[in-house]
N, C-alpha and C positions, 0 to 999 in steps of 0.2 A: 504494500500500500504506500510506502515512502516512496518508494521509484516512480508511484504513481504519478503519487502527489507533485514530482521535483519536475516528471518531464512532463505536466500541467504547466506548471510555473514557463518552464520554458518556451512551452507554447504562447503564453502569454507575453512574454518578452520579445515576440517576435514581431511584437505590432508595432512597428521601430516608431511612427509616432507618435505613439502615447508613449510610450518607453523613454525615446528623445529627448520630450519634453520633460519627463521627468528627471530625468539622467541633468539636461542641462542645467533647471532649474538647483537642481540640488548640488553640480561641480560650482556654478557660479556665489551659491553664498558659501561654498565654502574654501572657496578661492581667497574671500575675501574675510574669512575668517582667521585662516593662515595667514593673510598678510597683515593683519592689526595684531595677531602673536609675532610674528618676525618682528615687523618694527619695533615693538613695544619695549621686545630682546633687545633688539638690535638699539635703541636710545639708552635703556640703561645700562648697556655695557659700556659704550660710548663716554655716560657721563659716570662711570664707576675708574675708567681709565683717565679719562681727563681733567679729575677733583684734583688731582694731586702732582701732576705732570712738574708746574713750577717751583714746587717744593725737594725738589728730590736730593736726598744727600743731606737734609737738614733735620732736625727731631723739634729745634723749636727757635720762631723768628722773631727778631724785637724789632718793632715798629715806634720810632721818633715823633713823641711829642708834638714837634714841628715839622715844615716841610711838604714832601708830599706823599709819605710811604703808608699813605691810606690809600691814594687813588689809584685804581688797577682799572679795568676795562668797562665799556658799559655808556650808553650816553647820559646815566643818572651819576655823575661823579660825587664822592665826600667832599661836601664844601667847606671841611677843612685840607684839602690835597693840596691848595696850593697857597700854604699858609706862609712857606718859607722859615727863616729862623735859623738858628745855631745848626740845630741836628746833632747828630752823634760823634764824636771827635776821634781820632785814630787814636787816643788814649783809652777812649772808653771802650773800641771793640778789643784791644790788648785787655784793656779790665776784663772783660767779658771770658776773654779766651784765657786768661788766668785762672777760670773760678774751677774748684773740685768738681769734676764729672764731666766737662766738658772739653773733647776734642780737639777742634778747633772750631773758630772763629772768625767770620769775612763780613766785612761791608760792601753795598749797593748803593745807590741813592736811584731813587722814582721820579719821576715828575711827570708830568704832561704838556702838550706843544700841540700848536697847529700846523697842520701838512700841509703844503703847499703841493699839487703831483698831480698831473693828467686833467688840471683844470679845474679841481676841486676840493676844498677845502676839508680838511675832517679833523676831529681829533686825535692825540695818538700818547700811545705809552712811551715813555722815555725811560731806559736804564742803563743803566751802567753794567759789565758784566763780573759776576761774581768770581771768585776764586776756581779753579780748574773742580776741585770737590765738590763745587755745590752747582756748576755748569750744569744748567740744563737745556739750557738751546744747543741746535745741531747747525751748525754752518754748511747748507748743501752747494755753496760757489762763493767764490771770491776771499776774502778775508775780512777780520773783527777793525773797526777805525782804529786808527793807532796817531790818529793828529784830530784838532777841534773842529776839520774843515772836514769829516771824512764821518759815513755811516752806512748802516747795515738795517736793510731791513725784511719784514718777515714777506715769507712770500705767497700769502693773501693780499698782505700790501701794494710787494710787483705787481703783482697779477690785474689788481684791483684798478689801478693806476696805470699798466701797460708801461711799466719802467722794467730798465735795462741795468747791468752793471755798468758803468760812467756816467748816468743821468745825473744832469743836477735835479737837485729837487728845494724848496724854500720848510725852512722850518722856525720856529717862536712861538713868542705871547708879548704884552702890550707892556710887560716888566721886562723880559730879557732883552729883547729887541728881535729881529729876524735875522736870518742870513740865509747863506745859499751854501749847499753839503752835497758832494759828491757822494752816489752809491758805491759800496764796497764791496758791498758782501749783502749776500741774501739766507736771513733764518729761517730754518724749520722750528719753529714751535709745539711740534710732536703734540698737536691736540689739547693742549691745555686749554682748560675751559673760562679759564679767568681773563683769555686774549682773545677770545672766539668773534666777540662783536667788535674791537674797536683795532685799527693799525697800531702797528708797534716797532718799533724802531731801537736800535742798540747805538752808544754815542759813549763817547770816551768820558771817566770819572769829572773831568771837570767840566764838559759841557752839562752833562745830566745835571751836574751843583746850580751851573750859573741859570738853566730851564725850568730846577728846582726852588732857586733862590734860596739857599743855603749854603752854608760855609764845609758840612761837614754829609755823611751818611745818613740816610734816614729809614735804613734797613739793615741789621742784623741780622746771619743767618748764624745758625748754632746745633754742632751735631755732637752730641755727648757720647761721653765711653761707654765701652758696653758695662752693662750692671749698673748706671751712675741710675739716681735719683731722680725724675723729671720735676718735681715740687720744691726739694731742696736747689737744685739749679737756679728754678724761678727765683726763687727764695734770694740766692746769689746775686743775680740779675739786677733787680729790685733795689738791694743793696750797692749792688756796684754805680748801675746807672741810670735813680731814679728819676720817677718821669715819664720813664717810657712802658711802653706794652709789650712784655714777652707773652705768645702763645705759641702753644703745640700746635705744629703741622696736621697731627691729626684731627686741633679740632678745627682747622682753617679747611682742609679740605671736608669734613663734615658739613660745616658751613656753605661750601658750591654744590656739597648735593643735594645740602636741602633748599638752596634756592634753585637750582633747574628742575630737581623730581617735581617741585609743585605744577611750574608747568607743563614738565613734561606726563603727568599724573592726568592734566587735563588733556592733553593730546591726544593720550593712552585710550582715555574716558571715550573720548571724541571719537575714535576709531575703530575701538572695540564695539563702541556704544552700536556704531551706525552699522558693523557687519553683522553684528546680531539680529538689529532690525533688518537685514535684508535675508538673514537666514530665514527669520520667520515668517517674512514674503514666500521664500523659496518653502517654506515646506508645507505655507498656507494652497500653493499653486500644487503641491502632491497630492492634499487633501481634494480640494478642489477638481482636478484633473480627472483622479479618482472616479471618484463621488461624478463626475458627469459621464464615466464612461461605463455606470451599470447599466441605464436603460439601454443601450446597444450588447450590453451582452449578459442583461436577464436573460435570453432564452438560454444561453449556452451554458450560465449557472444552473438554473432548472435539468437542463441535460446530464449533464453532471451529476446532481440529485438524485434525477431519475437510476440512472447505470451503480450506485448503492455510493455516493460520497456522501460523508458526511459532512451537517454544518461547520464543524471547525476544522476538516480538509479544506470547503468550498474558503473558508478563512484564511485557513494557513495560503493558500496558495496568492492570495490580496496581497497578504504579508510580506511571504517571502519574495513576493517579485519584488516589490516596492524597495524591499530590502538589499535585493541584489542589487537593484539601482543606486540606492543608496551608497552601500558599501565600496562600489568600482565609482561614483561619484567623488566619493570623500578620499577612496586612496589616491585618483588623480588628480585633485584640489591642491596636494603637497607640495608634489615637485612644481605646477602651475602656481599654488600663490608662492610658492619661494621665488622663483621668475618675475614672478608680478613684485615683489617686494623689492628685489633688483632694480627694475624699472623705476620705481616710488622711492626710492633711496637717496637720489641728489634732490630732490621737490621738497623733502624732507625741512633742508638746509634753508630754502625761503620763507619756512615759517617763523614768524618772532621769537625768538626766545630758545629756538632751538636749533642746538649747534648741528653743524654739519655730520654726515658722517660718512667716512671713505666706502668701498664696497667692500673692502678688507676684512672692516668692521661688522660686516652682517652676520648676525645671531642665529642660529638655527635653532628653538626649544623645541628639543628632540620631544621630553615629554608630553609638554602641549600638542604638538601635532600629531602624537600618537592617539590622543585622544577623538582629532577631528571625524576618522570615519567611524569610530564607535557612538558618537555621538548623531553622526549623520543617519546612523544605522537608527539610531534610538529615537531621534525625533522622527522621523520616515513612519517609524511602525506607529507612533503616537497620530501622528496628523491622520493616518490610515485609521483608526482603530474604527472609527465612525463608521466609513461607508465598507470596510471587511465585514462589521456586525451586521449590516444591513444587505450585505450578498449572502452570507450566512443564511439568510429566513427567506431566501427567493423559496416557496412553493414548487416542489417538482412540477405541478400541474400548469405550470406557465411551459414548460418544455411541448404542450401539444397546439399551443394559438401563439399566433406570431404578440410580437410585446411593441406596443407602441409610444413603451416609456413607462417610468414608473412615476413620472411627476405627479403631485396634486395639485385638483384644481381648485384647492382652495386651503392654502397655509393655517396652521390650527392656529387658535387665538391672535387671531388677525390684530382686532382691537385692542386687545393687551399689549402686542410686540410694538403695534404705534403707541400709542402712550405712552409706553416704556420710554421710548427714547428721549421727547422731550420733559417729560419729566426727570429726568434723572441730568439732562443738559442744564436743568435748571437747579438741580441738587448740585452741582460739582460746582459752577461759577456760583452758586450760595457760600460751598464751604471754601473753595479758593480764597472766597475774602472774609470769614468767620474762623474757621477752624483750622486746625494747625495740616501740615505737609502731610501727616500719615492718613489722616482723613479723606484729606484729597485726594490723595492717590487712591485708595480703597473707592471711592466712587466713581473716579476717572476709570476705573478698570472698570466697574458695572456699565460704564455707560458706554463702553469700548464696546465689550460681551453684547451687550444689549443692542446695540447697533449691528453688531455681527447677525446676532438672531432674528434683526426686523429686516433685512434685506427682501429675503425673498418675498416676504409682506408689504414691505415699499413698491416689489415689482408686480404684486399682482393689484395692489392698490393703485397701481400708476396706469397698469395697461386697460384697468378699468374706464381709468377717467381718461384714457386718451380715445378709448373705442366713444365712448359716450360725449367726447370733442365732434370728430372724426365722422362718425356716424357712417350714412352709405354712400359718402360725398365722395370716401377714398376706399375704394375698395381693398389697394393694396396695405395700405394704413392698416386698415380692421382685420386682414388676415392674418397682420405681424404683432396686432394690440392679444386677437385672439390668442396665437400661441405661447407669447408670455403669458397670460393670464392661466393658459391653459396649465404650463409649465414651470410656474413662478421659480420651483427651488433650482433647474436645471439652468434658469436665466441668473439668478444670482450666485452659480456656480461661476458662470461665465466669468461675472463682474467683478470678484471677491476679491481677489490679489489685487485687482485696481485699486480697490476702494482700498484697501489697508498700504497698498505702496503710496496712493492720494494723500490717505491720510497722515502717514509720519512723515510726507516731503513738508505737505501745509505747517504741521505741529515742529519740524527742525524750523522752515523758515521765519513761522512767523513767530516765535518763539526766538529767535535770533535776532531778526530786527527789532522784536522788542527791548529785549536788553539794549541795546544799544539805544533804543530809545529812552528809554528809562536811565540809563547813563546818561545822555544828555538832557533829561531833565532833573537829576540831580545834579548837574551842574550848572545849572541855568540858574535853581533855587541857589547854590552854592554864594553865601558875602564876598568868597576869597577873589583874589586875581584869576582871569584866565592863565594868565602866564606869568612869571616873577622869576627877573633873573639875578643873582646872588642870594643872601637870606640875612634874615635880622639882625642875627650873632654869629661873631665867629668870623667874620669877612672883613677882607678891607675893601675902604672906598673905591667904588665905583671910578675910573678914571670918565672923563669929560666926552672921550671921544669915544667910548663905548656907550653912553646914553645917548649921543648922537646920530652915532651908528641904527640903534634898537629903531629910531623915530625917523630912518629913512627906509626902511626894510616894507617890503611891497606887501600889503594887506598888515599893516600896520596902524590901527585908527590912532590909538593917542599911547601918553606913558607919561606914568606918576612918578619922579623918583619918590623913594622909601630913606625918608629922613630916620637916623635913630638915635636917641642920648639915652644916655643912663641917667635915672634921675632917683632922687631919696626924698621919700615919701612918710612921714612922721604922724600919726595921730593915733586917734580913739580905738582900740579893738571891737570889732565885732564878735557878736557873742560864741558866734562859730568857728572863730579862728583858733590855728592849732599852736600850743603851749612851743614855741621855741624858746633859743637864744638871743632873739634881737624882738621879741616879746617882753609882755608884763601884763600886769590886770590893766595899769592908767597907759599903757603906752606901746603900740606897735611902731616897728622901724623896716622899710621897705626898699630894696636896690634891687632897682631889674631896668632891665633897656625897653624903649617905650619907642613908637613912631612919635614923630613929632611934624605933628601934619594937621591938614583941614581936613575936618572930614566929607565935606563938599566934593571933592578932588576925588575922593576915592568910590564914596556915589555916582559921582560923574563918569568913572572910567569902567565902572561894575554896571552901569547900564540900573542904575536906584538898588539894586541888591545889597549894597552894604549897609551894615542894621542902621545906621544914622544917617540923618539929610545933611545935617550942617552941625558942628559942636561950637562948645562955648568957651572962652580961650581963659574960664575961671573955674573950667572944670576939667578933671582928670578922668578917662573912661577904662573903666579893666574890663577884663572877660568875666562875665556871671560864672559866679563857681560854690559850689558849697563850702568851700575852707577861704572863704571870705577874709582877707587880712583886717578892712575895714570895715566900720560902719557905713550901711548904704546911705547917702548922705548926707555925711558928715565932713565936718571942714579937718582937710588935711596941713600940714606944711610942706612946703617943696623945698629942700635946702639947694643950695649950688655954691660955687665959689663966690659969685659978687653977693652973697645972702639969701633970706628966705622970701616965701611968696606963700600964702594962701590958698588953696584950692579946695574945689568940691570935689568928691569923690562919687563918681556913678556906676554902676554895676550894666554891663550891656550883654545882652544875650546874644551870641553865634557872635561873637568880635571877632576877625579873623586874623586880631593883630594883636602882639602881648601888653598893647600897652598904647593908649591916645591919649596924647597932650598937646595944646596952643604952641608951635612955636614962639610967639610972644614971649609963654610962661617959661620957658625953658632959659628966652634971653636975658628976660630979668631978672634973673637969679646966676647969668656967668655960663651956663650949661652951653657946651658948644656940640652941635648933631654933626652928624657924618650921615654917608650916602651909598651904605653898602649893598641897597636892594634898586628895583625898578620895577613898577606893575605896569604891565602890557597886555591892552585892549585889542582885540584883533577884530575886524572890520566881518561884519555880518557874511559881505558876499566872497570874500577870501576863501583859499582851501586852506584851512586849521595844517592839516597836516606840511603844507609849503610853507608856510611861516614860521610852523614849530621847527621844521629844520633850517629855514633861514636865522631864526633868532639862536638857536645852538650853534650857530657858526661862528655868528657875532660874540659870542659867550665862550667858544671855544680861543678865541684870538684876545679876547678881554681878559684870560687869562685862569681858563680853565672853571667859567663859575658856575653854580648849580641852576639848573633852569624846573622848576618845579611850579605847579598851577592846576587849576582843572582841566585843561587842553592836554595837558600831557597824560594825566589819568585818562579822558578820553580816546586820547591817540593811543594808550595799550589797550584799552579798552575793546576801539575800532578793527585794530589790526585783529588782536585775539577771534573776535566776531566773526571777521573778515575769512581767516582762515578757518575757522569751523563751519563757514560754509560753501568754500569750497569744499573741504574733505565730504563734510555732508550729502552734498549736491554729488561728487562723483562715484561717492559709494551710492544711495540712492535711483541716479541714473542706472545703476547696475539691476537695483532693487525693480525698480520698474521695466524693466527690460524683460525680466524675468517673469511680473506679472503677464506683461503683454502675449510672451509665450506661453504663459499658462493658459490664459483668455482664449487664444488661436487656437491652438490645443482643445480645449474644451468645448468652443463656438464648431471647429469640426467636425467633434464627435457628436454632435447636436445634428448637424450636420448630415450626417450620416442617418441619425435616429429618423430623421423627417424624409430619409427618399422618396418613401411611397408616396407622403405626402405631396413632395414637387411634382412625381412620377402623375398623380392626379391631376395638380393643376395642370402640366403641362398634355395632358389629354385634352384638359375641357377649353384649352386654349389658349393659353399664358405662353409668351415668348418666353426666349431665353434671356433677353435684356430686362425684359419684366423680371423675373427671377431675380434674375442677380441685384436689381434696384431694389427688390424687397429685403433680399438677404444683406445687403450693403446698410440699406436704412436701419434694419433692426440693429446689425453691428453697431452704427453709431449710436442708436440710443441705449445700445446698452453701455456704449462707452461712456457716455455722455454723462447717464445717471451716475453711474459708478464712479466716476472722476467728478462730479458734483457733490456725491453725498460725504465721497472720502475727505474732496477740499473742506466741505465745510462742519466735518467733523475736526478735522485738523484744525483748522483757525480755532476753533471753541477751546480745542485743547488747547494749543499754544497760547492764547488768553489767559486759559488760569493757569498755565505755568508765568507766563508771565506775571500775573496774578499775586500768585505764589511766593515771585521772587522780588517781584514792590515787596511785600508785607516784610518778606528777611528784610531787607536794607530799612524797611520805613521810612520809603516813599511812595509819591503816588503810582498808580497804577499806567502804563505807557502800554498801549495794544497798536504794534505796526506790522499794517498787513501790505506783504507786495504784491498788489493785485496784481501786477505786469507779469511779474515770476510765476506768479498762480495759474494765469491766464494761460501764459507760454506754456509753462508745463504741461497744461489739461488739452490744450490745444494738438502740441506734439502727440502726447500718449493717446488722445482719440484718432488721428488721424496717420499713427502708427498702428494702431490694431486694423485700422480700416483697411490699411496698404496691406496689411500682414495675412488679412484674409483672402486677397484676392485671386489669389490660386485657386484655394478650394472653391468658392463660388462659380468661379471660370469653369473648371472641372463639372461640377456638376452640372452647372447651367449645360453644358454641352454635350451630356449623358443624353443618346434617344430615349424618349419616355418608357417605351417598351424595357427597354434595357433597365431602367433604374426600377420600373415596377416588378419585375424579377429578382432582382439585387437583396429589392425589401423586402421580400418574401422570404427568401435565403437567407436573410441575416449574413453575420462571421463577423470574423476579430477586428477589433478595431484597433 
């Protein structure tokens, strides 16, 4: 009886059609299943080898006070990098290399400089190179500078720049000065992660000082003896040369991987996310496929039956075909998504945030991909389980009358499955904006299900109202309304994969433009600056010709400079202020750095969003806080060097600045401001992003300063979006491709089921172009429905994720739908399934009548 059973099965695999479809359907999501495990491998080995690359040779590095050996790669630099100052002196790295447990001991010095090279300005790492031991760059041509006139640089930079060994190239900032520097020599950077985004450049010990503006090193490298202490070392260090920051390399490289894992986490998300959803496209399209190829081959079950199988052979054999397909599916999905991951491997490299990776580099997780065809195996027999149970209970006694389908002509609980849906549309966008994320999801899924289960009810509810449109005005209309109606589940077999590939393309898009929408309306509510280049504290003045600069740069509307004084602040405690040192019950004392500005000026350039219109040059305004230094107002003193001054003290809610005072008040007390900031408005119809890199250019040559703002949160923002949907969009496209051949597939085997029927019209007198205009028309409406019900289940969804993800941040609610992308989409996938039929209708339409009413009589395999 198993020999039976298997050369059953194979009979049935022989209907390369349906088999095909299945076969395809099932290699392509798991093609793409493989390839979001490859990559996922392949990024975090990438960034497991690249944390630590520039460390090597070292166990732990002391980082100067002064200077600039904070600032390493990246366009967000420490706006202390280019602080300048003493630095570390050739006595103190001797201190250092003296101390018990440690090795030895080398100085670097850091800085940053802007490039001048192939027309384009950027910013760039400057260093000096360490001692041969702690050498971690590879010189792949030429040699290291060995004069002030002479450098070496990496070679993403050549590449980048289309430089040569002899180029000159311009390099500075608006403190060194410029000059013009022969190339030398070109570095490999063997992957370090810490130079992934920005050029980098090697320059002889005293140029890196005078680009650093420092007398000494502002980098300690230190590799201790084996057995030695790492704490008592510190301990040493500390001692020797305080001031400064020694840490462990280990935990500096921990530190690069927990900042790339986070994005590279959402990537992961992002990738894996999307080929799961087209898996379960693809194995919605087996269920479906299925499930519409039993009314052509009821009779052959009942036959079956009849000759003594039983229910759960007539089963197994559903199963195990599905499953064979399955299994030769999923083991070729391997080597093909390993090839496709190949392909997808430099695309990689233009996403934001994540670093390149060589092909050298690519992961193969042996165990993840062993898993893929047992799983392909698993889900296959699940999506089947349905329509096997349901060949299972074919009736021997259909084996003796021809079976002209097994549709019904009228879906149980019609009424119920309609309701169903909008009420429960209305339960999820209820709890989106009430109830927490687990809730939502929990009824997002019902209304998923529940939309799954009203289809075939949608289609026989539609074909009713369209015959009762229609009436006997269209003949061919009402004989195409009749057979959906007739056939509702066989018709929303057709649609099914549309509507769910419909639906998660609508629910990725509009669910993506929403964030971004909602990113820029919290930044629109935002008091702060769009843009702000340098920062409060910590920086020196702004030179003249760099706020000149900022107010010629193109989409540019205006620019505030950011006055700042320190000022001392003396009065009454509020009752919530916390017990310090420069406290008392009768008396707080207050030194903090303060803008010293109108706040007119700063409304003006925030477009009214900053909390105040206009202040009062007798009052002093701080951020509202619950550790309140002062009483709310209450009359303060302002001391300075020419003496004291009076003021009111006021508490402002969302002050975007630590601190507003009356320049006036500041002068008549001796207090003299500096100008280490600037707020920059950028003009409505500018592109944000062309300005954000124009104004980082001006900022890069000014002297390496920090450019931070809501424009720049949005520009991570944008891009991150940006790239999530392409990948969405290309995986997707997959996703629907797949529906489509499901649809084709199915609309066939339908196709088939109806010969007699054509076989009649085409007696009573129907051309063959009639024909095929009927079979054509119905195609599209069922494409039509189905990519309608799916888009606008999507959008509903995407809504309350959007929804969802206001209420986390607590803001409002931002729902952007791209109707254009909607359109396009719905437009292509109808009028691809329409192309995609025209074979088979061609085919039949061109069948002599005689010939197909034979056919139908005969039945066989589909």
């Amino acid at each position: 009886m198993r020999s039976t059973t298997l050369s059953l099965v194979g009979h049935e695999l022989s209907a390369f059609r349906r088999s095909g479809a299945l076969f395809v359907a099932v290699l392509f999501g798991g093609i793409l299943v493989v390839v979001g495990a490859v990559l996922g491998a392949s990024l975090n080995t990438r960034v497991d080898a690249g944390a630590g690359v520039n460390y090597e040779g070292a166990d732990l590095v002391v980082r100067s006070s002064t200077g600039a050996g904070a600032g390493i790669g990246g366009s967000d630099a420490d706006p202390t990098a280019a602080g300048g100052g003493t630095g570390m002196s050739p006595e103190d790295v001797r201190s250092i290399a003296a101390l018990d447990g440690v090795a030895s001991a080398d100085g670097l010095t850091r800085a940053r400089a802007a490039l001048w090279a192939g027309g384009d300005v950027t910013p760039t790492v400057i260093e000096s190179l360490p001692a041969d031991n702690f050498r971690w760059q590879r010189l792949t041509d030429g040699h290291y500078p060995q004069t002030g006139t002479e450098v070496a640089l990496s070679t993403e930079t050549m590449a980048g720049a289309d430089l040569s060994l002899g180029d000159e190239v311009t390099m500075g900032t608006d403190e060194s000065g410029t000059g013009q520097f022969t190339v030398v020599g070109v570095i490999d950077t063997r992957g370090a992660l810490d130079y992934t985004d920005t050029d980098y450049a090697v320059v002889t010990p005293e140029l890196a000082q005078a680009f650093a503006g420092t007398d000494g090193v502002n980098e300690v490298r230190v590799a201790l003896a084996p057995g030695a202490d790492l704490r008592a070392v510190t301990d040493g260090i500390n001692a020797a040369v305080p001031g400064n920051w020694p840490e462990s390399t280990a935990s500096l490289e921990k530190s690069t991987r927990t900042l790339y894992d986070t994005g590279l986490s959402i990537l992961s998300f992002t990738v894996n996310g999307f080929a799961l959803i087209t898996a379960v496209v693809a194995l919605t399209v087996v269920g479906t496929v299925t499930w519409a190829s039993l009314p052509g081959r009821r009779r052959q079950l009942a036959l079956m039956r009849l000759i003594g199988a039983s229910r759960g052979q007539v089963m197994a054999v559903l199963v195990l075909e599905v499953a064979v397909i399955a299994l030769a599916a999923g083991l070729l999905a391997i080597p093909l998504g390993i090839g496709a991951s190949y392909l997808a491997l430099p695309l990689l490299g233009t996403v934001p945030g994540v670093p390149a990776i060589p092909w050298s580099d690519l992961t193969v997780p042996v165990a993840t991909l062993v898993g893929v065809p047992v799983v392909a195996v698993l889900g296959a027999v699940l999506a089947v389980a349905g329509p096997a149970f349901a060949a299972g209970r074919v009736p021997p006694a259909d084996a003796v009358r021809r079976s002209g389908g097994t549709g019904r002509s009228r879906p149980r609980a019609v009424t119920a499955r309609l309701v169903a849906v909008p009420v429960l549309a209305v339960l999820v966008t209820v709890a989106a904006r009430v109830a927490g994320t687990g809730t939502t999801a929990v009824v997002a899924l019902a209304f998923v299900l529940a939309l799954v289960l009203a289809v075939p009810a949608l289609c026989w509810a539609g074909a009713g109202l369209a015959a009762r449109i229609t009436g006997d005005r269209h003949p061919l209309a009402e004989i195409g309304a009749a057979e959906i109606r007739s056939f509702p589940g066989r018709t929303a077999a057709t649609g099914m994969a549309v509507v769910v590939a419909s639906l998660v393309m609508a629910v990725s898009w509009v669910g993506l433009s929403s964030l971004s929408a909602i990113a820029d309306a919290r930044s629109s509510d935002d008091p702060g600056p769009g843009i702000m280049v340098g920062a409060y504290s910590g920086g020196a003045a702004l030179d003249p010709v760099v706020l000149e600069a900022l107010t010629q740069v193109d989409g540019v509307a205006a620019t505030v400079p950011v006055d700042m004084a320190q000022v001392r602040l003396t009065g009454e405690p509020s009752a919530g202020a916390a017990s310090t040192a420069a406290s008392s019950q009768n008396e707080t004392r207050m030194i903090a750095d303060m803008v010293a500005g109108d706040a007119a000026d700063y409304a003006a350039i925030t477009g009214g969003r900053f909390p105040l219109d206009a202040s009062d040059p007798d009052t002093v305004y701080l951020p509202a806080t619950d550790q309140a230094p002062f009483r709310d107002g209450s009359t303060v003193t302002l001391t300075g060097p020419a003496g004291d001054r009076a003021v009111t003290v006021r508490y402002v809610a969302d002050l975007p600045v630590p601190g507003l005072i009356a320049p006036a008040a500041t002068a008549d007390v001796g207090i003299v401001a500096t100008t280490p900031a600037v707020w920059v408005a950028v003009d409505g119809e500018a592109d944000r992003g062309d300005v954000l890199d124009a104004v980082r250019t001006v900022a890069t040559i000014g002297g390496d300063l920090p450019v931070t703002g809501t424009i720049v949160t949005d520009a991570k923002i944008d891009a991150m979006v940006t790239s999530a949907r392409l990948i969405a969009t290309a995986m997707l496209v997959v996703a629907v491709v797949i529906a489509v051949i499901g649809a084709v597939v199915t609309l066939t085997a339908s196709l088939r089921d109806r010969a007699g029927e054509f076989a009649v019209l085409r007696l009573l007198g129907m051309e063959g172009a009639q024909l095929r205009h009927l079979v054509g028309a119905e195609t599209i409406a069922v494409g039509v429905v189905s990519v309608l019900v799916g888009l606008a289940a999507g959008v509903l969804m995407g809504g309350v994720a959007a929804s969802v993800i206001a209420g986390t941040l607590g803001v409002g609610t931002q729902i952007a739908v791209p109707v254009v992308a909607l359109l396009i989409m719905g437009v292509v996938t109808v009028v691809g399934l329409r192309a995609a039929v025209t074979g088979p209708v061609d085919r039949i339409s061109l069948v002599a009548p005689a010939d197909a009413l034979r056919d139908a009589n005969l039945g066989g395999n589909q």
